[in-house]
N, CA, C and O atoms as CSV, one atom per row, in Angstrom:
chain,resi,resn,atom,element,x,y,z
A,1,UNK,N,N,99.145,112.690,87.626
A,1,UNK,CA,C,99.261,111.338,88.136
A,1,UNK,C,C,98.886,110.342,87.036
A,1,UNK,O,O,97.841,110.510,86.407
A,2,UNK,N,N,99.697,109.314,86.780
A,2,UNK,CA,C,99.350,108.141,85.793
A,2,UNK,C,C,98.557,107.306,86.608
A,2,UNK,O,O,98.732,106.967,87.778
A,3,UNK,N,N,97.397,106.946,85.580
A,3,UNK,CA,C,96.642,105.973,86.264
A,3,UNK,C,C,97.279,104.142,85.868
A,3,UNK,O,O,97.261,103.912,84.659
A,4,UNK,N,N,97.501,103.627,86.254
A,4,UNK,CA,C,97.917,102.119,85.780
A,4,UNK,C,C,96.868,101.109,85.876
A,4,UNK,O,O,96.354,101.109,86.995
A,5,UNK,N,N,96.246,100.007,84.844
A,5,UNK,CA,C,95.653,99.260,84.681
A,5,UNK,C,C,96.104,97.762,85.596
A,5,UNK,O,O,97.287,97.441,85.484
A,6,UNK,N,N,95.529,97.184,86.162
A,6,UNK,CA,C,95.378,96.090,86.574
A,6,UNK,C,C,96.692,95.019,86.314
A,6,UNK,O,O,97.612,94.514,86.959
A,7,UNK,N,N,96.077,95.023,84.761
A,7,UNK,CA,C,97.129,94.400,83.852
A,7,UNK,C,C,98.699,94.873,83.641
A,7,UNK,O,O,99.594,94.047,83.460
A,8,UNK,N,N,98.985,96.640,83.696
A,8,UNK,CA,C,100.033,97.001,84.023
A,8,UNK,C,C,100.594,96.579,85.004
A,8,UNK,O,O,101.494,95.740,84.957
A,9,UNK,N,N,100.095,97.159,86.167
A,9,UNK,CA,C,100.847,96.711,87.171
A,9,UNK,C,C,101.067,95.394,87.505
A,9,UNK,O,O,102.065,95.230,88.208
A,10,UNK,N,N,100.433,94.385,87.214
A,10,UNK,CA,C,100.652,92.938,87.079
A,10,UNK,C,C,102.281,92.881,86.145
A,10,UNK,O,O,103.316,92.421,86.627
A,11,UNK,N,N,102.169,93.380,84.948
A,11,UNK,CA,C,103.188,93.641,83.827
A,11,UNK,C,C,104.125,93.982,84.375
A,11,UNK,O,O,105.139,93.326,84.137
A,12,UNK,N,N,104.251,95.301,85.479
A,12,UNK,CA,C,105.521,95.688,86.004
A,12,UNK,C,C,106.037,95.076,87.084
A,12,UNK,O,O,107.175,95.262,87.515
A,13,UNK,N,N,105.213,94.337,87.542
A,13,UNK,CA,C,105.442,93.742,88.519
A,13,UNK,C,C,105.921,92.497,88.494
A,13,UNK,O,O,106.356,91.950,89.507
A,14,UNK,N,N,105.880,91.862,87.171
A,14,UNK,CA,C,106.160,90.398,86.506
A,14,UNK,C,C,107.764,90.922,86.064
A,14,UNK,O,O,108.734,90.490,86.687
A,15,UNK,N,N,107.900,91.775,85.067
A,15,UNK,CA,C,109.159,92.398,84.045
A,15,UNK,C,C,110.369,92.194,85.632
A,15,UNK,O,O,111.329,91.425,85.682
A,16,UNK,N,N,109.963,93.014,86.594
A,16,UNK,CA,C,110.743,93.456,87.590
A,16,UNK,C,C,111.667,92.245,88.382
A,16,UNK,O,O,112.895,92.184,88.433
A,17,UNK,N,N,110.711,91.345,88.957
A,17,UNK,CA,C,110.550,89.851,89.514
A,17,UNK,C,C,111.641,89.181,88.375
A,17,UNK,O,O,112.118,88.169,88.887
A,18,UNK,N,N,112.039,89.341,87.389
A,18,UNK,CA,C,112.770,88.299,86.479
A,18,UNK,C,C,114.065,89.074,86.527
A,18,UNK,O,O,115.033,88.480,86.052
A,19,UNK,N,N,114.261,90.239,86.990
A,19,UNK,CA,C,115.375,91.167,86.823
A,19,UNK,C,C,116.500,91.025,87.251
A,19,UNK,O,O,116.533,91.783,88.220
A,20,UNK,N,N,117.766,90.389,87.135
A,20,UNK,CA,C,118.743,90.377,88.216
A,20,UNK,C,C,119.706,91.656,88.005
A,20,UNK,O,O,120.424,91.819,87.018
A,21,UNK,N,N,119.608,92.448,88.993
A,21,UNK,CA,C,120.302,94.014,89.212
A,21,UNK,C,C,121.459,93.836,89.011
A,21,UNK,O,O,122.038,94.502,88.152
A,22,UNK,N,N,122.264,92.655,89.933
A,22,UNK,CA,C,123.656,92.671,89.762
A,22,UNK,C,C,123.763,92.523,88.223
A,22,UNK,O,O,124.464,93.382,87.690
A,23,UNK,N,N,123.342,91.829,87.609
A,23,UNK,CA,C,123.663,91.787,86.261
A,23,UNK,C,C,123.125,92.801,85.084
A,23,UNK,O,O,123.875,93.120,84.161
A,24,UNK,N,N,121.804,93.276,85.176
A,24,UNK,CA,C,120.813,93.988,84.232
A,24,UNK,C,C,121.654,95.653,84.940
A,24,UNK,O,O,121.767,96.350,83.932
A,25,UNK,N,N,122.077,96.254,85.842
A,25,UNK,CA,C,122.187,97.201,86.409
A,25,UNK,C,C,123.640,97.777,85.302
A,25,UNK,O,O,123.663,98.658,84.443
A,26,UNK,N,N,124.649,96.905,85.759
A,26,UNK,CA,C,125.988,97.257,85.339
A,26,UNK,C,C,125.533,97.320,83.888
A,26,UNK,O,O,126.156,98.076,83.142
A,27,UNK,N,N,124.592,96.663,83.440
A,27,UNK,CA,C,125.134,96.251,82.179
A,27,UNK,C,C,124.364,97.870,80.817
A,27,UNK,O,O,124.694,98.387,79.750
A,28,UNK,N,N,123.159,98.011,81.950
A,28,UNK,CA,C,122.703,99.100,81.299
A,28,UNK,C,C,123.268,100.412,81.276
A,28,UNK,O,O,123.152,101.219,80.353
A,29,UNK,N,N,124.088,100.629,82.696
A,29,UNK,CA,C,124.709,101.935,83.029
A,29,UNK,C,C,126.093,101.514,81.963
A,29,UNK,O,O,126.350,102.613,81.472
A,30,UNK,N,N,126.810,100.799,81.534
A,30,UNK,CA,C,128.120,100.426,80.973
A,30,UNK,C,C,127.600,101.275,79.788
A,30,UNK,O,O,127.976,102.386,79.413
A,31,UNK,N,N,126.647,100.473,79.304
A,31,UNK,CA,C,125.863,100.711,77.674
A,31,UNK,C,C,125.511,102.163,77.385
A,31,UNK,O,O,125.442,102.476,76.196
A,32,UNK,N,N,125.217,103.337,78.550
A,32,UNK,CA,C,124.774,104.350,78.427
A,32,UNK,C,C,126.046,105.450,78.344
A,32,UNK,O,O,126.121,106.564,77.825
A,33,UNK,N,N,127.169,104.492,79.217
A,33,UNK,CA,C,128.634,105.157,79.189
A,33,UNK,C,C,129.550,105.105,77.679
A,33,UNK,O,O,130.328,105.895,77.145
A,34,UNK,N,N,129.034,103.795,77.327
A,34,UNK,CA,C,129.679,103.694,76.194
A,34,UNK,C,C,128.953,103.941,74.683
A,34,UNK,O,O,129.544,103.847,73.607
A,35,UNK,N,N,127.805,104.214,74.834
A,35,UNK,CA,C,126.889,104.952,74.137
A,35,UNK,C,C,126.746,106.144,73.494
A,35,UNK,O,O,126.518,106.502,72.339
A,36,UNK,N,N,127.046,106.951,75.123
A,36,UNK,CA,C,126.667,108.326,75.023
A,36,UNK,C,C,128.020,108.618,75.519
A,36,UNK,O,O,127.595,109.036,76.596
A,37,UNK,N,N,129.082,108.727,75.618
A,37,UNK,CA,C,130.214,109.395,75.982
A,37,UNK,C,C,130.653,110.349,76.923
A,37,UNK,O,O,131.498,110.303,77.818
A,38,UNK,N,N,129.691,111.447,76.413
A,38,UNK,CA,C,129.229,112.451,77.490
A,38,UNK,C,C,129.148,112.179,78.559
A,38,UNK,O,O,129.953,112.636,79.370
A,39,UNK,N,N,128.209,111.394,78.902
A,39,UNK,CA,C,127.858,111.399,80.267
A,39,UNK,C,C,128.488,110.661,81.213
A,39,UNK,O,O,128.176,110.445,82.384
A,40,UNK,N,N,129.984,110.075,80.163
A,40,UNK,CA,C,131.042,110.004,81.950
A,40,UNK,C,C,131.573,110.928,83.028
A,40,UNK,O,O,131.962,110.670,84.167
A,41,UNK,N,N,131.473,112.282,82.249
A,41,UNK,CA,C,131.663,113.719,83.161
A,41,UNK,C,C,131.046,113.578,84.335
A,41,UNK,O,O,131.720,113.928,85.304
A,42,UNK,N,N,130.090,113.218,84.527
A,42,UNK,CA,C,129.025,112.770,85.499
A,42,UNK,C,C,129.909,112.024,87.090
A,42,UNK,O,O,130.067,112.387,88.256
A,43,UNK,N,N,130.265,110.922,86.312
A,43,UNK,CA,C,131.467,110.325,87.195
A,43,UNK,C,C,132.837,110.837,87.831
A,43,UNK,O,O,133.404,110.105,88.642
A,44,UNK,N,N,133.172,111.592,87.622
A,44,UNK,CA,C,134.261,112.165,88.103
A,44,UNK,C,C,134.107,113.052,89.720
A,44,UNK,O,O,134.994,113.366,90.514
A,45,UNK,N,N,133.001,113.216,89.763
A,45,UNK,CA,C,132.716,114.006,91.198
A,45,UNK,C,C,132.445,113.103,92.176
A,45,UNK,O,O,132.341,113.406,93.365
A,46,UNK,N,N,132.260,111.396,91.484
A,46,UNK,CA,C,132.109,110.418,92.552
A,46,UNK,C,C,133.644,110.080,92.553
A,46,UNK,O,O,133.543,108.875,92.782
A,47,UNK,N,N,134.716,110.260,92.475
A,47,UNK,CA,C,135.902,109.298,92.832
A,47,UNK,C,C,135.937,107.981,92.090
A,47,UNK,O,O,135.336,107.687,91.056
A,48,UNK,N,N,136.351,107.610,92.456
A,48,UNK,CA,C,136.386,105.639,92.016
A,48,UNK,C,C,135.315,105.251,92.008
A,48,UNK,O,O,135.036,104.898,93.154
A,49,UNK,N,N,134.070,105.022,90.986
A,49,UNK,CA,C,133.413,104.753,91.128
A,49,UNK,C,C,132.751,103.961,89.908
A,49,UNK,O,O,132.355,104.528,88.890
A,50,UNK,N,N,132.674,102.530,90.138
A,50,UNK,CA,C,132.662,101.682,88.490
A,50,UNK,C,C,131.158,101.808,88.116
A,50,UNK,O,O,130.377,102.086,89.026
A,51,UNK,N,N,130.722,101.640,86.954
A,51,UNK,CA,C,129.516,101.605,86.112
A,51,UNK,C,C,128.856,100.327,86.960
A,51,UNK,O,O,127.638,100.439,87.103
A,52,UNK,N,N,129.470,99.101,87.562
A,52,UNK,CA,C,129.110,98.329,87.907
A,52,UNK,C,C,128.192,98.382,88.891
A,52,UNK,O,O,127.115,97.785,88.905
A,53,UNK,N,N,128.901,99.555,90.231
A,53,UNK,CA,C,128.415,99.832,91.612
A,53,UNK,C,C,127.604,100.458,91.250
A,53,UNK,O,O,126.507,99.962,91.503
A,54,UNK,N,N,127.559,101.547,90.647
A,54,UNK,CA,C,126.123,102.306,90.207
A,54,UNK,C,C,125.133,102.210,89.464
A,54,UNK,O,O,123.994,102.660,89.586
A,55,UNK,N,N,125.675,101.516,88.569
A,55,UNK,CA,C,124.481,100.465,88.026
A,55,UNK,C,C,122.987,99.573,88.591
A,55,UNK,O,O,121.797,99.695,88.299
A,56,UNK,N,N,123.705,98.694,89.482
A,56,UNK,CA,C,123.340,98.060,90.666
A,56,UNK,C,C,122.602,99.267,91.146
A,56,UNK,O,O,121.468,99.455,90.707
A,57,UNK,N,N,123.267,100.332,92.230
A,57,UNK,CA,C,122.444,101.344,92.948
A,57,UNK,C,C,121.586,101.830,91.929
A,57,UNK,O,O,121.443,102.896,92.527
A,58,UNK,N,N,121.120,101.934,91.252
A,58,UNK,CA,C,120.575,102.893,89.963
A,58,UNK,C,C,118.969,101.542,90.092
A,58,UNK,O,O,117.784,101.759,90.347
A,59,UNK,N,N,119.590,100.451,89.831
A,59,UNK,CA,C,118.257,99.972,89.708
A,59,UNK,C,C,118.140,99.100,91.238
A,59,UNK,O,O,117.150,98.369,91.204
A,60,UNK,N,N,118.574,99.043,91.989
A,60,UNK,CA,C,117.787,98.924,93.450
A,60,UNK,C,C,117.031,100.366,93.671
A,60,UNK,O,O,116.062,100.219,94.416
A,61,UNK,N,N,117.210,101.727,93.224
A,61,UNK,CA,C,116.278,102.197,93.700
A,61,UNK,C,C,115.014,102.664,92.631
A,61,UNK,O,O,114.213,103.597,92.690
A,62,UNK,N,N,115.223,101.555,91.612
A,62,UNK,CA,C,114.192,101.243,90.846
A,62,UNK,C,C,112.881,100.872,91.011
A,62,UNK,O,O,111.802,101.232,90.540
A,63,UNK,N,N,113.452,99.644,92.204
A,63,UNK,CA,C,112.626,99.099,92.830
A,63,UNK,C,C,111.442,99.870,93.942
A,63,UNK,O,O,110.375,99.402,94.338
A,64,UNK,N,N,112.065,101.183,94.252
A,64,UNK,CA,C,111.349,101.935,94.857
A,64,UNK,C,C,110.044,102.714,93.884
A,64,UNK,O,O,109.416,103.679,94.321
A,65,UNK,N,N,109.829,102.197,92.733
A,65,UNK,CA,C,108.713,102.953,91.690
A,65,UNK,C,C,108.217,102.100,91.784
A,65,UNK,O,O,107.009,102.252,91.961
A,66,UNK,N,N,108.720,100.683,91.742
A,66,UNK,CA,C,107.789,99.170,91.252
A,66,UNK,C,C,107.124,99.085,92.731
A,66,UNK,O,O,106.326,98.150,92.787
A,67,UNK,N,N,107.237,99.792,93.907
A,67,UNK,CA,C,106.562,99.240,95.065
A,67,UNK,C,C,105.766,100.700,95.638
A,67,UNK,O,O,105.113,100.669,96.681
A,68,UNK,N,N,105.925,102.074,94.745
A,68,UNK,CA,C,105.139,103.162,94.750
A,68,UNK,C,C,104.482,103.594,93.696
A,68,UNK,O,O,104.247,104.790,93.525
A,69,UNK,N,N,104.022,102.427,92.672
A,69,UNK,CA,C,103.599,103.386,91.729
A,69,UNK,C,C,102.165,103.898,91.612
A,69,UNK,O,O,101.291,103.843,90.747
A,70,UNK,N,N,102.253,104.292,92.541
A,70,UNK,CA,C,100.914,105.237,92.502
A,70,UNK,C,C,101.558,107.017,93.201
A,70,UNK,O,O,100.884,108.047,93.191
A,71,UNK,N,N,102.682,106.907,93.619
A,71,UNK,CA,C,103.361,108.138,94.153
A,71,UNK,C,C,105.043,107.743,93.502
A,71,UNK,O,O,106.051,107.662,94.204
A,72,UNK,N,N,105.000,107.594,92.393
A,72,UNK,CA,C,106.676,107.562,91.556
A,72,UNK,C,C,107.096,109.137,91.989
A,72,UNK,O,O,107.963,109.481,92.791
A,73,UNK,N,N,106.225,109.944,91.220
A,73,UNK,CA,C,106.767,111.371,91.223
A,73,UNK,C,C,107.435,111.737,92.973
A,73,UNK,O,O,108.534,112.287,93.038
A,74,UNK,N,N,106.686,111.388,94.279
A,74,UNK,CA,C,106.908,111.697,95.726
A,74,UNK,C,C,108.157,110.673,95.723
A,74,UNK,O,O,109.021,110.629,96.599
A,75,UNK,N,N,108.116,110.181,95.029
A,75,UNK,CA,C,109.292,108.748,95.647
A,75,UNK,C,C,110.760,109.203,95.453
A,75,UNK,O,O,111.727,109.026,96.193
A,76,UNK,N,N,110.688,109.697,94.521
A,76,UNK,CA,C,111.520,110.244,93.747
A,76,UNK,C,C,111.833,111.847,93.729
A,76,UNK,O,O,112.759,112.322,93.071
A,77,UNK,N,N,111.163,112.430,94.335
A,77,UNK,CA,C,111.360,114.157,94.906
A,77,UNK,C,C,113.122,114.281,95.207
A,77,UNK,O,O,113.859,115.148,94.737
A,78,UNK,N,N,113.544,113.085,96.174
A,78,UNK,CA,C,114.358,114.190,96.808
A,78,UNK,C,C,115.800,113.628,95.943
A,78,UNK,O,O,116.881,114.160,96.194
A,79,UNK,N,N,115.711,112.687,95.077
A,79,UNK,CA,C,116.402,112.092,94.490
A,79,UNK,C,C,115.984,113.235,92.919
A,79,UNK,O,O,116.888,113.270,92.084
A,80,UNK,N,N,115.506,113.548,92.800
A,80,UNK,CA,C,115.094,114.653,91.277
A,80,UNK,C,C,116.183,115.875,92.532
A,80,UNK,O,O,117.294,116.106,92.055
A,81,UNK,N,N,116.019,116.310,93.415
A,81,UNK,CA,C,116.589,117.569,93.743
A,81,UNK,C,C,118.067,117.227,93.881
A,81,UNK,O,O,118.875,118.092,93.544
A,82,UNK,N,N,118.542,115.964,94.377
A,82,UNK,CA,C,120.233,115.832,94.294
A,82,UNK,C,C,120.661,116.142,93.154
A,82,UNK,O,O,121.579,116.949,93.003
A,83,UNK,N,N,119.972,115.460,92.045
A,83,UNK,CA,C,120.947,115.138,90.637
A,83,UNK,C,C,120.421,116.859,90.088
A,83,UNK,O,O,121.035,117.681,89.409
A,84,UNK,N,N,119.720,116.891,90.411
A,84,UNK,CA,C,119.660,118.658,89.823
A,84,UNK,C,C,120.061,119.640,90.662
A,84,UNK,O,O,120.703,120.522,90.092
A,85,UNK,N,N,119.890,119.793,91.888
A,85,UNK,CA,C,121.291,120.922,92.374
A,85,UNK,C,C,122.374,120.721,92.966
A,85,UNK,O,O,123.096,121.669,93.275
A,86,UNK,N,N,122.698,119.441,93.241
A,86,UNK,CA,C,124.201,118.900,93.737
A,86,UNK,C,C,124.455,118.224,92.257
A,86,UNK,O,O,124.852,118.970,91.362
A,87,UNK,N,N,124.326,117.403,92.094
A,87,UNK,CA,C,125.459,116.194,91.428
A,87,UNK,C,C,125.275,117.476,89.803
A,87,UNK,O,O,126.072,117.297,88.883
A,88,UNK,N,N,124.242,118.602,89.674
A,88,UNK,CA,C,123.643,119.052,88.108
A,88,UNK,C,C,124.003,118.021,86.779
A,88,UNK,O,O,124.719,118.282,85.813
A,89,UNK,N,N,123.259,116.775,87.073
A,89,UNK,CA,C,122.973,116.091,85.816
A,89,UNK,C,C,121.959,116.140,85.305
A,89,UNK,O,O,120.802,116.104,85.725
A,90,UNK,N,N,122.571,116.259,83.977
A,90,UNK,CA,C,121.636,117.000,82.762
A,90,UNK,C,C,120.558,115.789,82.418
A,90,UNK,O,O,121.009,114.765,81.904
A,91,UNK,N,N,118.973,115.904,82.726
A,91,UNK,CA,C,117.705,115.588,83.129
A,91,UNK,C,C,117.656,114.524,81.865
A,91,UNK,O,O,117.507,113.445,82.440
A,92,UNK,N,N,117.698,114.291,80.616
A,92,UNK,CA,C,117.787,113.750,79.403
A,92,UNK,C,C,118.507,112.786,79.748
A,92,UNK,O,O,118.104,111.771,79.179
A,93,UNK,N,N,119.771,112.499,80.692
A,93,UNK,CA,C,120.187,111.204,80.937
A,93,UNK,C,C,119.464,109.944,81.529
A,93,UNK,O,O,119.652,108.737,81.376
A,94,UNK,N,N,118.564,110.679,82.262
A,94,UNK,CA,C,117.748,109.771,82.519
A,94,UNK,C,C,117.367,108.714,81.567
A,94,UNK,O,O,117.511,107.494,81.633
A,95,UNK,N,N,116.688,109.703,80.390
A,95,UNK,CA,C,116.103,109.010,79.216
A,95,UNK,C,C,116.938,108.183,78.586
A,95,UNK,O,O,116.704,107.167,77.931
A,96,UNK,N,N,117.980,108.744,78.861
A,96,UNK,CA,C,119.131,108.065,78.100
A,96,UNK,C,C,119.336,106.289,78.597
A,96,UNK,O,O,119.547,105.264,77.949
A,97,UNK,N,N,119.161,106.563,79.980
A,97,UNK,CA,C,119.220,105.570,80.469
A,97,UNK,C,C,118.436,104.458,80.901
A,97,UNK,O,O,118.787,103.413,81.449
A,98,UNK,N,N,116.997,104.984,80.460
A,98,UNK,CA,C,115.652,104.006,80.880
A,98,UNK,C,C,115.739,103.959,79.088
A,98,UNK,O,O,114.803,103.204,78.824
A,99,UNK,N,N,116.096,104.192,78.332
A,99,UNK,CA,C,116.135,103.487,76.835
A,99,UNK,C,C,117.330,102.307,76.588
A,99,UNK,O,O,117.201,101.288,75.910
A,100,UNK,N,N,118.476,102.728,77.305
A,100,UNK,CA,C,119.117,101.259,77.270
A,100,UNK,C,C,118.720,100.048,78.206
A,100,UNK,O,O,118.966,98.844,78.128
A,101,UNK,N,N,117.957,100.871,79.196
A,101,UNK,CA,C,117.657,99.640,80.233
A,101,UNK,C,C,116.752,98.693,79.428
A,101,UNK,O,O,116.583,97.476,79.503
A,102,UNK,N,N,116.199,99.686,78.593
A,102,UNK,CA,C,115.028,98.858,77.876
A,102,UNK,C,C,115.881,97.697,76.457
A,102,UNK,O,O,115.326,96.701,75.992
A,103,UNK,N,N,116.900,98.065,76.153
A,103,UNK,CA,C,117.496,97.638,75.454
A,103,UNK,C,C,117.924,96.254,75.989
A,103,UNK,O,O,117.676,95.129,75.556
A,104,UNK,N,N,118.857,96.789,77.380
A,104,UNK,CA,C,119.432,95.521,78.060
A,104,UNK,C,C,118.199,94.278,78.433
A,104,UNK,O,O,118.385,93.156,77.959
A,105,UNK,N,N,117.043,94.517,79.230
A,105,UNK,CA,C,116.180,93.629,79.383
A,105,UNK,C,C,115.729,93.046,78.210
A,105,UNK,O,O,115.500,91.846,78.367
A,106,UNK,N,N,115.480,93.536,76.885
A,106,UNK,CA,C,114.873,93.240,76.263
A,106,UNK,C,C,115.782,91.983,75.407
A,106,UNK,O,O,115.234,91.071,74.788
A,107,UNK,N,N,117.218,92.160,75.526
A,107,UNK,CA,C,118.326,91.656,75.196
A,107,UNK,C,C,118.269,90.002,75.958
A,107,UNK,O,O,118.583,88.926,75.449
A,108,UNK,N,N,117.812,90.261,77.177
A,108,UNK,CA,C,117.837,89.393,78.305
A,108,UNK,C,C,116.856,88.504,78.225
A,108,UNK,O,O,117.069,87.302,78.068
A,109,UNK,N,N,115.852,88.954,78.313
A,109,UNK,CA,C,114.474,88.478,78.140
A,109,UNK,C,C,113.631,88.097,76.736
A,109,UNK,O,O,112.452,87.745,76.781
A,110,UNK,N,N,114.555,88.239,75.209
A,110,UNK,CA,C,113.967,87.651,74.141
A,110,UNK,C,C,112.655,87.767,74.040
A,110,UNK,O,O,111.879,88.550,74.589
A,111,UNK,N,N,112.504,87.011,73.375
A,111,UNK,CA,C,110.437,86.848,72.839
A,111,UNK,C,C,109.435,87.286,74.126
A,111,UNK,O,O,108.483,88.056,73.998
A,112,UNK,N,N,109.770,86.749,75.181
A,112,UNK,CA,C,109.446,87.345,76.350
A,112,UNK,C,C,108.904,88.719,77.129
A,112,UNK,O,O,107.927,88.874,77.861
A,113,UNK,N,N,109.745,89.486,76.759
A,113,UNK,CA,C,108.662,90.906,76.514
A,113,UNK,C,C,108.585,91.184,75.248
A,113,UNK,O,O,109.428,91.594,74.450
A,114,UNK,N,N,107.263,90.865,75.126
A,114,UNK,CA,C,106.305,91.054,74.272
A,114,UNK,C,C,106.472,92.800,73.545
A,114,UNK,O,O,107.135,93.740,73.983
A,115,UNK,N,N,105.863,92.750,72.689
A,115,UNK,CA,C,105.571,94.255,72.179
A,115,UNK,C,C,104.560,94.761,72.784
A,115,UNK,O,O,104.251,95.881,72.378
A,116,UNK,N,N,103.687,94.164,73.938
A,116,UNK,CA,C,102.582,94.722,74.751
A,116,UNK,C,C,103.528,94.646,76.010
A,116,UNK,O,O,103.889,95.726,76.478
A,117,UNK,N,N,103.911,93.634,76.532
A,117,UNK,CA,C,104.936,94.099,77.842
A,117,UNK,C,C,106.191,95.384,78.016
A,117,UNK,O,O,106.499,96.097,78.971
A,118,UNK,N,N,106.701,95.275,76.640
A,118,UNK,CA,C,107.200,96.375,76.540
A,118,UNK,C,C,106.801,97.717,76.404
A,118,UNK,O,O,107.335,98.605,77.068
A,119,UNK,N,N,106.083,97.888,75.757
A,119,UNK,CA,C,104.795,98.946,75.872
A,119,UNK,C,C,104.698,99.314,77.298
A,119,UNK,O,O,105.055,100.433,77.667
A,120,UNK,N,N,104.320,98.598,77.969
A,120,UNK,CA,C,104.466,98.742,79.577
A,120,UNK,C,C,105.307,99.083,79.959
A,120,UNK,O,O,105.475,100.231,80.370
A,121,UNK,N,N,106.349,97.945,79.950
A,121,UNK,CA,C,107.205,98.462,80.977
A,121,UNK,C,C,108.311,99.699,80.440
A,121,UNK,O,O,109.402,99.889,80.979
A,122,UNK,N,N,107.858,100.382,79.426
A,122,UNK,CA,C,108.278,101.639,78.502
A,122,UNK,C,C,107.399,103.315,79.107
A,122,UNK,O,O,107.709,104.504,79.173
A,123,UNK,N,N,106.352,102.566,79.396
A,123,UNK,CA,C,105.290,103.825,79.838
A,123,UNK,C,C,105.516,104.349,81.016
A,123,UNK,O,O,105.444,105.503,81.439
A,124,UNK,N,N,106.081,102.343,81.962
A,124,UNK,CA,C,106.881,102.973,83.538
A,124,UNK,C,C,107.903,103.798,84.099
A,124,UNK,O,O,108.148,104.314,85.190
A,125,UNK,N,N,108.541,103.721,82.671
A,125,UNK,CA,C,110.175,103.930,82.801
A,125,UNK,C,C,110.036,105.566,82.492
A,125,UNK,O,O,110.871,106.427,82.772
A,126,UNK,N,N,108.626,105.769,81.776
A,126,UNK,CA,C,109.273,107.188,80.915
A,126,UNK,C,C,108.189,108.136,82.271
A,126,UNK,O,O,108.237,109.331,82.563
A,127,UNK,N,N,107.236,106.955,82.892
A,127,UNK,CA,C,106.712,108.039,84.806
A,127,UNK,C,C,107.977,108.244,85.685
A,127,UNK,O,O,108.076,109.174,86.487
A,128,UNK,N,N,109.052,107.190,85.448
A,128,UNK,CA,C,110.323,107.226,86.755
A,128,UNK,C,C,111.003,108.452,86.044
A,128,UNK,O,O,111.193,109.416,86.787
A,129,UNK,N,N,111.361,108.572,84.873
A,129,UNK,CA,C,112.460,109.417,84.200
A,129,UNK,C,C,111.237,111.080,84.062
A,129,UNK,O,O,111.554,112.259,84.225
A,130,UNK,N,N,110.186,110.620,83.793
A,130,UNK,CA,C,109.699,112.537,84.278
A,130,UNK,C,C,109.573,112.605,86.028
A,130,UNK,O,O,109.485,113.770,86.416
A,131,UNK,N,N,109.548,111.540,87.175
A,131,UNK,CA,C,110.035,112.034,88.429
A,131,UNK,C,C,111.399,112.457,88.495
A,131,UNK,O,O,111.699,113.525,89.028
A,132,UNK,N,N,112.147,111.776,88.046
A,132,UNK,CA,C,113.618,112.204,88.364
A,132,UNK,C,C,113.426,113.547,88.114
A,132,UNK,O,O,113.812,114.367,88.947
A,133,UNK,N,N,112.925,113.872,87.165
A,133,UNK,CA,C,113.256,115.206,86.034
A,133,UNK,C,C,112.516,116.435,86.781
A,133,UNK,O,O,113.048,117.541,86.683
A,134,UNK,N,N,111.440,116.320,87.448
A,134,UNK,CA,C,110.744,117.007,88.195
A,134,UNK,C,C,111.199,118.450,89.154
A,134,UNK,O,O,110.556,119.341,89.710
A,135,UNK,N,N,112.004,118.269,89.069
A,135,UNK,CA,C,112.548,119.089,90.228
A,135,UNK,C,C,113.820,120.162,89.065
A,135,UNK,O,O,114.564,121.012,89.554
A,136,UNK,N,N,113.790,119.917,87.934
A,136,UNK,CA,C,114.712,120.576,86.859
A,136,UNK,C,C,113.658,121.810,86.241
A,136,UNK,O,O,114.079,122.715,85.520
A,137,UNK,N,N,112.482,121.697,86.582
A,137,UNK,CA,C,111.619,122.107,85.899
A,137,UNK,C,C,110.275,123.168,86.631
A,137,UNK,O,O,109.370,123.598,85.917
């Protein structure tokens, strides 16, 4: 269990509050598609399904760490067991994808997150991406 400081969770809780999904969502999942290549294989078992819509879904249930983080890993159980024995996406995308998110906000937000906010909201991202991963392991 990660313990979080006062000041963190203030931090994640500030980073989050400035976030607009419709926009920060598409834009990080696009970046990870066009990034990493690979991992459009991923997409094909959903049908029609744009970087945009899942994007969006990807970080609304983001929001479910920023309002459990004291149980990320439980929050995230049954969502670590889909993507690893139904959808079998390979656990590293995650990472893949809480490093561009970090890219996109940071893109968004300028001088603004700080090299101490980021720090943070880097430490959160890498508790959500070992829950996802949890259940691979």
């Amino acid at each position: 269990m990660v313990e979080w400081s006062d000041s963190e969770r203030s931090t994640i809780a500030s980073v989050w509050g400035k976030i607009n999904v419709d926009e920060i969502g598409p834009q990080a999942l696009a970046r990870v598609l066009i990034v990493y290549p690979w991992t459009q294989r991923y997409f094909g078992a959903f049908g029609n399904l744009s970087s945009a819509t899942h994007g969006r879904t990807v970080l609304n249930a983001l929001d479910k760490a920023v309002k459990n983080l004291d149980n990320i890993k439980g929050t995230y159980s049954e969502l670590s067991q889909l993507h690893c024995d139904k959808l079998n996406v390979d656990p590293d995308n995650f990472r893949l994808l809480a490093d561009c998110l970090t890219i996109v906000v940071a893109s968004a937000f300028g001088s603004a997150l700080s090299p101490a906010v980021q720090a943070t909201w880097q430490k959160f991202l890498s508790v959500v991406v070992a829950a996802l991963s949890s259940r691979y392991f």
